[in-house]
Structure formats: C-alpha cells, structure tokens
C-alpha positions in Angstrom: 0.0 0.0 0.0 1.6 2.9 -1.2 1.1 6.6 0.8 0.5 9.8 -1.5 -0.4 13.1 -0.6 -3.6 15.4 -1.9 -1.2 17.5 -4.0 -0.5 14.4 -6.0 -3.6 12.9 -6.0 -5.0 15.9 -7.8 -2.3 16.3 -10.1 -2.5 12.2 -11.0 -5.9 11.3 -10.9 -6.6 9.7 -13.9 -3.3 7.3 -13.3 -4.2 6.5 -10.1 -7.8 5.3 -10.6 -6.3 3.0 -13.6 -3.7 1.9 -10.4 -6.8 1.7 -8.2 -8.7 -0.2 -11.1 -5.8 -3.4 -11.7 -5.8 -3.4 -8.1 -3.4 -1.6 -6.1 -4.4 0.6 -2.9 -3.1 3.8 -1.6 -3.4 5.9 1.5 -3.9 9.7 1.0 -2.6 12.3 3.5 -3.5 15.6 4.0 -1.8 18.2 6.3 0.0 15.2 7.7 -3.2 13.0 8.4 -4.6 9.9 6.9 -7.8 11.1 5.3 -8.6 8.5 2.8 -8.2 5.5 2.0 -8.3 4.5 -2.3 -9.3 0.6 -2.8 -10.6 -1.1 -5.8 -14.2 -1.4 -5.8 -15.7 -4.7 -4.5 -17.6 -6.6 -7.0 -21.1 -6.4 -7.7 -23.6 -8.6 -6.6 -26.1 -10.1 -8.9 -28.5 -7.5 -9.4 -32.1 -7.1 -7.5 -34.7 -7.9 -10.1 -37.7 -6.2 -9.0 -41.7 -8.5 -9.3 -44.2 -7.5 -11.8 -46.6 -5.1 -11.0 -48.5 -4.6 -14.1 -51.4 -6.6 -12.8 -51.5 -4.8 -9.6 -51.0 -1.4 -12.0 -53.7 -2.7 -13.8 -56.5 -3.7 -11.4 -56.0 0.3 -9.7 -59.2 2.3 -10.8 -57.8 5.7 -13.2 -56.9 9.2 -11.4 -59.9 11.6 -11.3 -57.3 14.6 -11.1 -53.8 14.9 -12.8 -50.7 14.9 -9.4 -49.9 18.5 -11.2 -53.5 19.4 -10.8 -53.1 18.2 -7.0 -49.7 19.7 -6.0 -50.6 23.0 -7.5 -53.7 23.1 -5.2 -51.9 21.8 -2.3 -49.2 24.5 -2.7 -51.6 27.6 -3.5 -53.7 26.3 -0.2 -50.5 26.9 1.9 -49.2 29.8 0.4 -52.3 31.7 0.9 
C-alpha cells in the first residue's frame, strides 16, 4: 500500500484510478493525516430484479385529477 499526498492525487488522478482499477491501494494524506483510503471497488452482486406489477397497476381504478393538478392546489392552499 503505497502513501500519496492530496497534491499528487490531484495532479494524478486519472493514473491512479487506472492503479486503483488493476488493483493496487493507496493511503492519502493531508496536512500530515490519513484522510482516505483509495481501494478497488468490491464486485457487484447479482442485481435485485424487482416482481411485476402490471397486474397490480392494472387492477387500480384511473386518477380523477392529474398529481400537477393536486400539487398545484396543495401549494396555493399553503401559500395563501
């Protein structure tokens, strides 16, 4: 794990997300402090495949009024 300070960090950015991205980590040190931490991003999970809801959508009886229509009222009803 290699240490780096901000100054370099903002001068080599794009080199050291490619670092970051084949796997190497590095601490980065501000004013003489550990303030971060750069690691390769962990892998992600399978993703969340949400259930059908077209029947549910479906079987909902139609809006009388429009949500603008609804806000709009709302709001003036506060404001005034």
């Amino acid at each position: 794990m290699k240490t780096i300070n901000a100054r370099e960090v903002r001068e080599n950015l794009d080199s050291l997300l490619n670092a970051v991205a084949s796997g190497e980590e590095f601490v980065i040190i501000h004013c003489g402090k550990r303030v971060a931490h750069l690691t390769p991003a962990p892998a992600l999970a399978d993703p969340v495949i949400f259930p059908d809801r077209s029947a549910l959508r479906a079987s909902l009886p139609p809006a009388k009024e429009s949500v603008d229509t609804i806000i709009r009222a709302t709001r003036d009803n506060e404001r005034y």
